[in-house]
VONUTI-480632 format. One line per 8 residues: number of its first residue (from 1); for each residue x negated, y negated, z negated of C-alpha. Coordinates in pm, whole numbers. Each point is the difference from the previous one (the first is absolute). Example, Ala and Ser with C-alpha at 12.3 -4.5 7.8 and 13.67 -1.06 7.14 Angstrom:
1) -1230/450/-780  -137/-344/66
// end
This chain:
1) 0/0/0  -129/-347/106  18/-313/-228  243/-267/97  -250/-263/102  -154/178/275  349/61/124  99/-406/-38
9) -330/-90/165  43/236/280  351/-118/69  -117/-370/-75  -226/-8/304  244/136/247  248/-242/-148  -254/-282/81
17) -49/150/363  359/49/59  175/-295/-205  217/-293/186  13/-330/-172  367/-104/-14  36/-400/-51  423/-100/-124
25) 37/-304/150  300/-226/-169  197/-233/214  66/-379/-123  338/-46/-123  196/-249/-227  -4/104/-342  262/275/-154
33) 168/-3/-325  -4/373/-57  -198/314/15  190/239/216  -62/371/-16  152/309/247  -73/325/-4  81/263/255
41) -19/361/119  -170/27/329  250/253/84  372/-233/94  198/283/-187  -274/122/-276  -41/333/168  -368/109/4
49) -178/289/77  -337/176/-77  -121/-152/381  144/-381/-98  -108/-5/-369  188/-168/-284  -73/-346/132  107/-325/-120
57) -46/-386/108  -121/-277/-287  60/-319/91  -82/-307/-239  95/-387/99  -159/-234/-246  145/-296/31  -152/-177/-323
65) -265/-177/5  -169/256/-305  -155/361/86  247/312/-111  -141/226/-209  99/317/-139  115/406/48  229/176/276
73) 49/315/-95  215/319/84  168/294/-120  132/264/229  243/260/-198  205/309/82  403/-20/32  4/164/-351
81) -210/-304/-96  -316/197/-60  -290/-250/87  -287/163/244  -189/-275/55  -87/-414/-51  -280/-240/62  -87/-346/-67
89) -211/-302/198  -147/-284/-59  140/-280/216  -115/-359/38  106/-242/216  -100/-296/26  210/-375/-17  158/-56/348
97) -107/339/137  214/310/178  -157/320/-125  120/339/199  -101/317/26  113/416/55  -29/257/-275  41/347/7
105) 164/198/-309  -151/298/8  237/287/4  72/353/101  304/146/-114  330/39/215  340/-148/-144  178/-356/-142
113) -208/-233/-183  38/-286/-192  -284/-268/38  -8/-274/-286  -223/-350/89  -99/-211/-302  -114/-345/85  -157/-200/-262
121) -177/-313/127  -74/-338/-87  310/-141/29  178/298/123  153/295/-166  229/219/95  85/403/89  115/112/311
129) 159/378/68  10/178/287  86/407/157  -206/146/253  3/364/155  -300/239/72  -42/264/195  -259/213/130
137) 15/63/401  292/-188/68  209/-265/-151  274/62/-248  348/-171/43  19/-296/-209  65/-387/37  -46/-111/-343
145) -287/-255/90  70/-374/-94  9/-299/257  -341/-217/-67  142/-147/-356  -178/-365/-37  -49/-63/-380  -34/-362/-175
153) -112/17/-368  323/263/-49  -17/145/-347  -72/314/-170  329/126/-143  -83/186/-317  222/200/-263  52/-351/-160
161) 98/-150/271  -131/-209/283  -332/-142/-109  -187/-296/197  -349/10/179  -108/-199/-380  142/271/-213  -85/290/240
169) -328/185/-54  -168/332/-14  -369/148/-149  -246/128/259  -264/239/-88  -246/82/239  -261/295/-111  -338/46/163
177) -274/267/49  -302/-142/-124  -101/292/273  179/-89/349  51/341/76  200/97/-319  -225/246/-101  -275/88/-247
185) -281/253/-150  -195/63/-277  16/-109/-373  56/-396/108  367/-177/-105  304/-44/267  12/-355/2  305/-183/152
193) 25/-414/19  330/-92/-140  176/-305/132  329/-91/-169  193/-307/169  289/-125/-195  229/-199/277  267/-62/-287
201) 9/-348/-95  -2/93/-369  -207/208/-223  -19/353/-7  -60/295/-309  -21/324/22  -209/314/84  -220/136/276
209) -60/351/5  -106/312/191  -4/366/20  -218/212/188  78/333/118  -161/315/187  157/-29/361  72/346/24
217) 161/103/-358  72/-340/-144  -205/52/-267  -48/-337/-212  -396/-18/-88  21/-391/-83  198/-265/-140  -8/-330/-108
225) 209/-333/-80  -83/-337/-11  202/-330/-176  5/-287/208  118/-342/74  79/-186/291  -34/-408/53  275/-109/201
233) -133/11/366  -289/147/-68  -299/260/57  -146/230/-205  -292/244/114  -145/290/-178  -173/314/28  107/418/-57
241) -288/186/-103  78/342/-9  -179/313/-115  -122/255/304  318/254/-38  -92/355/-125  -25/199/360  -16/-83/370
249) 316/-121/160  221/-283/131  185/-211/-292  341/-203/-13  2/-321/-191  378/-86/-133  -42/-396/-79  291/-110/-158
257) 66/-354/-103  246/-131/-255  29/-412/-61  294/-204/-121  185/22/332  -204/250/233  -19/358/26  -183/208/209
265) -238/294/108  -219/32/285  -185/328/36  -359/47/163  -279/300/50  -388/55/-52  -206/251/79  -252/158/-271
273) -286/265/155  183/6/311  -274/218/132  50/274/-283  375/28/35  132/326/131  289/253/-66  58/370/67
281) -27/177/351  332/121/85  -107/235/244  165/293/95  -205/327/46  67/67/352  4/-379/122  -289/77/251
289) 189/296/141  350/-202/13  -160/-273/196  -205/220/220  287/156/100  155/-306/90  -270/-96/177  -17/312/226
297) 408/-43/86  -99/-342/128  -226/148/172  235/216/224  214/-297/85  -55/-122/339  -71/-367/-64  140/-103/345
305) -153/-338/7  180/-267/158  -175/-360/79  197/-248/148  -86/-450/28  216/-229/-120  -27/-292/191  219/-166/-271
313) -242/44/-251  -336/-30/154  -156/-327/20  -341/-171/158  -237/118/-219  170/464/-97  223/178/178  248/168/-167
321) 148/336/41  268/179/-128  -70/382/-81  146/315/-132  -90/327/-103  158/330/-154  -91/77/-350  -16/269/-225
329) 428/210/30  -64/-171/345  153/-330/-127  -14/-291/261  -212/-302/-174  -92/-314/163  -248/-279/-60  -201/-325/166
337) -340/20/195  -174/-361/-36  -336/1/227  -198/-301/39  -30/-124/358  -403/22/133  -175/-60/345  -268/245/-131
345) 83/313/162  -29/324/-290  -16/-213/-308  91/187/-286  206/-189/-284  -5/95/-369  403/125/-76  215/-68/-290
353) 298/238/-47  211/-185/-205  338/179/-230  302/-152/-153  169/-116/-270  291/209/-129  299/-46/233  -220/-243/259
361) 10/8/330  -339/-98/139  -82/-257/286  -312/-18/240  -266/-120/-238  -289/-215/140  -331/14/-116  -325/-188/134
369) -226/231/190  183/293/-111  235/264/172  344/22/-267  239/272/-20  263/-79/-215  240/318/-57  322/64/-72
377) 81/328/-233  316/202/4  293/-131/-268  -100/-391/-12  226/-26/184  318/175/-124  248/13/305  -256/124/216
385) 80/283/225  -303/174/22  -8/44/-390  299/-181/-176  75/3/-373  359/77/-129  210/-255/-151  -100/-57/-399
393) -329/176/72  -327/-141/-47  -326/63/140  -218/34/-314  264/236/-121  124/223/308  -91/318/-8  -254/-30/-296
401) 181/327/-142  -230/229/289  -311/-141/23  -42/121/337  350/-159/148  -106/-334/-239  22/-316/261  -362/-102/-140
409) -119/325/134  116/-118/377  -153/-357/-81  -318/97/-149  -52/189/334  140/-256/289  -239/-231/-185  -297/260/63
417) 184/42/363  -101/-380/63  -343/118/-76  16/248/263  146/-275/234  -350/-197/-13  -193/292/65  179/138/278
425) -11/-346/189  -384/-111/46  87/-122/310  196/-284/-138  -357/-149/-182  21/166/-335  -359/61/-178  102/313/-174
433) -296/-60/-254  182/-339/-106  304/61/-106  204/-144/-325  281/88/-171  227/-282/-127  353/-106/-180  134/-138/-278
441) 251/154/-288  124/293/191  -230/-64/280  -304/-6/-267  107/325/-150  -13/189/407  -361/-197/94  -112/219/-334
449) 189/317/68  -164/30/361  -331/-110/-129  -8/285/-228  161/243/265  -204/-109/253  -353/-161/-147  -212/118/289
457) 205/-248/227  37/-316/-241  -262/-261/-3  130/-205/-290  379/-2/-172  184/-317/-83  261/93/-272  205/-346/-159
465) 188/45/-332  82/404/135  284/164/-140  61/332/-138  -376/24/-124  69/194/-341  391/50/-26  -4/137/-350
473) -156/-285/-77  198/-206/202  362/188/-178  -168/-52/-360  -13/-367/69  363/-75/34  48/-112/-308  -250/-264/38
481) 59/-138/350  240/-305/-51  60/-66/363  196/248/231  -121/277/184  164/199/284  -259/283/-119  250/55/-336
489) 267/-115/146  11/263/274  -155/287/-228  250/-37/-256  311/-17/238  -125/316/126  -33/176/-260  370/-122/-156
497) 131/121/306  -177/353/-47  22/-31/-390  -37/390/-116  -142/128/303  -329/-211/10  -180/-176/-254  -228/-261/51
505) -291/225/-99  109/201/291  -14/-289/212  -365/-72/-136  -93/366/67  84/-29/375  -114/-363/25  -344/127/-139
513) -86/154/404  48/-410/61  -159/-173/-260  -294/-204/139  -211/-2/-227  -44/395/82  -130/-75/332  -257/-297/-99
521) -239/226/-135  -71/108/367  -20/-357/152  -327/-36/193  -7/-344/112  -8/-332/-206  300/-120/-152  133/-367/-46
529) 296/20/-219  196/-303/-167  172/13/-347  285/-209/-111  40/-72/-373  376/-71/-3  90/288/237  301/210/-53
537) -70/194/316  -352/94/-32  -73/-44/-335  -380/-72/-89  -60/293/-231  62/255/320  -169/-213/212  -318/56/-189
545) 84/338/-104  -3/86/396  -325/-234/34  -215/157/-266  47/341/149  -168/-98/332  -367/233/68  -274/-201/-194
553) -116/-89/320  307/-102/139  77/-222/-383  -358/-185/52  22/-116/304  411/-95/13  110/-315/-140  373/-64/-240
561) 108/-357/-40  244/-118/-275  272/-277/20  108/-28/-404  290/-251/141  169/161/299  237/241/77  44/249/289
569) -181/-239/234  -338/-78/31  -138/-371/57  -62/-131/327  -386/-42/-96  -11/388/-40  144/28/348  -318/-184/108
577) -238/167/-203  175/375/210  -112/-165/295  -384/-73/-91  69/391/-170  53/107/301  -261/-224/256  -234/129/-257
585) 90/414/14  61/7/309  -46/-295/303  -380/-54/-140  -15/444/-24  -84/154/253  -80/350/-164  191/175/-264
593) -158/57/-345  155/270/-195  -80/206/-303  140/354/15
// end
């Protein structure tokens, strides 16, 4: 594992070599009497999608002649009122200025959702609701999104009543890794810079507490409270300094604050000995045998290649193709051929084979001076004719009481079917020493399985916040995940629907010929992987459970990178450092180095 400021510096210098200087120009107008405020979905009825994103418009008019400072922040809840996720900015905009910009909430779960803005600025306060639908493929039916709503100085309405902008107020708290990265080793203190900002416009008493637990069993190994008191419109800053925990693992801080007239608590993670942490192999005896076998039926499919160009989709720089190919029960699956245009006759191209998310349906994928195939696998998408998935099904669930009929069996092998695609097509410029696996979620979990089931062909695996790592793991940690998961939420309406006839450790003994974490140890290539502190999906402790049971050759010379704040997304500056990943493993390669 690398240390965060190799990673920042690497991605600082392609920032600097890729980074466009964007100048807001205001226009001269007579002076306003107002600060005017509208936000929007970018989506006219509030319908998005896991190919739109959760994307909303800010727009700030300030027509005062003083700067607007404060918080917009967000909570996104459930339609039983469960909350999954929220965030908070920093805005400041300065006297006579328009401020706008796009946000993305990040978000992955299909269904109704209920989307709560909280504006507290200089001189302008005030809570806006909205609805918005998700879904993952398509849109769902739904036109609950609000007209742009233009807001001047409206007030809060609280349980006492309507309150003005003066009266209004809330208490920020803001907690910082004294390491960027969130994570620490050795016998040193976890130390976290406190800020406390009292927006209230009167004093505030109370406590401020927290509670740290074990990620995985919620066990408390720390606790500690604190009196203090606010000045009216004021800061206060302070430090946590908090004993190394007993044992390796990730750690959820519960920070709960209790004043005069605020209440709250905001939960975050750190990682202790992140390089130590590891769980059980859940590793059934005859897993080699089960996937040989596999293997070998694939083998006896006739992959009937078709390549066809899409005019509509090629540009002036890669053509694009689309192509199809029978995989393993002879199952029809389809995907898109990128290849970069070249007047040098028999250049070879490094290739990226690239999986999705759950339920995604993948588009051609560009990448500079690489060849991209970006595949589709059988049940994303569930109408499908070539493999569709009965009504009230779902795909981690069907068929996961045979493990040979399972649908991950069939998806597990169209992804190594894609593999075969490459291979089988030189012709079309593919290196065949060069080639990556890549995706994200889902997609992460495949670029591992294939690297493991297929390490002689894989140059270097790119695996963000994978699910499905360590699913005992994953199962124990219900109780501790606060944000919703269609993981549990699809398990356990399986198993109420076959409640006396299979068991959830029946389910885990069949899912055990899937877990990925079995097939890491056999990974030959380098591995990038991403870890999310917040994530529901993939939570961290599986994520390194799967890591630290790569080959010792394979662990020292693969990389992990931590993001204590996010959720199932990575950062955009990760998505920059992939692409200097993979310049670096593969465009400046031009021979394979493996260890067997």
């Amino acid at each position: 594992m690398k240390k965060a400021n190799k990673y920042y510096l690497k991605v600082f210098v392609l920032m600097l070599l890729s980074s466009i200087l964007i100048v807001a120009k205001s226009s001269s107008q007579k002076a306003e009497k107002d600060v005017e405020l509208t936000i929007s979905p970018k989506s006219k009825n509030g319908s998005f999608t896991d190919k739109t994103k959760v994307l909303y418009l800010l727009k700030i008019k300030n027509g005062l002649a003083h700067d607007q400072i404060g918080t917009i922040s967000y909570t996104v809840s459930n339609e039983g009122g469960k909350e999954i996720s929220k965030r908070i900015y920093d805005i400041n905009v300065p006297g006579k200025k328009k401020y706008e910009t796009e946000f993305i909430v990040p978000h992955n779960y299909e269904g109704i959702f209920d989307i709560s803005f909280q504006i507290q600025l200089t001189n302008i306060t005030s809570k806006l609701d909205y609805r918005f639908a998700y879904g993952i493929g398509k849109k769902q039916k739904f036109n609950g999104g609000k007209d742009l709503t233009k807001v001047k100085s409206v007030p809060i309405v609280g349980p006492d009543g309507p309150k003005s902008a003066e009266e209004g107020g809330e208490i920020v708290i803001k907690l910082t890794p004294e390491h960027q990265d969130g994570t620490w080793v050795g016998p040193g203190q976890i130390v976290y810079a406190v800020k406390i900002q009292n927006k209230y416009k009167e004093a505030q008493e109370g406590t401020l507490s927290y509670t740290i637990k074990e990620a995985v069993k919620g066990t408390i190994v720390a606790e500690k409270k604190y009196d203090i008191g606010l000045k009216k419109k004021s800061v206060k800053n302070l430090n946590f300094k908090i004993d190394p925990p007993p044992s390796p693992g990730i750690y959820n801080i519960e920070l709960a604050i209790n004043t005069t007239t605020y209440d709250d608590t905001t939960y975050y993670s750190f990682g202790y000995e992140i390089d130590q942490m590891n769980s059980p192999l859940h590793k059934p005896e005859d897993f080699d045998e089960f996937w040989k076998k596999a293997m070998d039926e694939l083998a006896q499919v006739n992959p009937a290649y078709k390549i066809v160009e899409s005019e509509e989709k090629s540009n002036t720089e890669y053509k694009a193709y689309r192509v199809e190919m029978n995989s393993l029960e002879n199952i029809r699956i389809k995907g898109w051929l990128t290849v970069p245009r070249t007047i040098f006759t028999g250049k070879k191209f490094p290739a990226v084979l690239v999986f999705p998310g759950y339920q995604v349906m993948m588009k051609p994928l560009f990448f500079h001076d690489f060849i991209g195939l970006s595949l589709d696998v059988r049940g994303m998408d569930k109408k499908s004719e070539e493999y569709p998935i009965p009504s009230g099904e779902e795909n981690l669930t069907y068929h996961i009481e045979d493990p040979l009929k399972y649908t991950y069996r069939g998806i597990y092998m169209d992804c190594v079917r894609g593999l075969d695609f490459l291979l089988a097509n030189l012709d079309m410029g593919i290196d065949p020493d060069r080639i990556t696996v890549l995706g994200g979620s889902q997609g992460g979990s495949l670029a591992l399985v294939v690297a493991g089931l297929r390490n002689k062909q894989i140059q270097t695996c790119i695996a963000d916040v994978p699910i499905f790592c360590d699913m005992y793991s994953n199962l124990q940690m219900e109780p501790q995940i606060k944000e919703e998961s269609f993981i549990f939420k699809y398990i356990n309406k399986y198993l109420e629907k076959n409640k006396g006839s299979f068991t959830k450790e029946n389910f885990l003994q069949n899912f055990s010929y899937f877990e990925v974490q079995n097939f890491v140890p056999n990974i030959r290539s380098t591995v990038l992987m991403a870890a999310c502190f917040r994530d529901a999906l993939a939570p961290p402790p599986t994520v390194f459970y799967a890591f630290n049971k790569l080959h010792p050759w394979v662990h020292q010379n693969s990389e992990i990178y931590t993001f204590p704040e996010f959720a199932h997304a990575i950062p955009d500056v990760h998505n920059l450092f992939k692409n200097t990943w993979m310049y670096e493993k593969l465009v400046n390669s031009t021979k394979k180095k493996k260890h067997g």
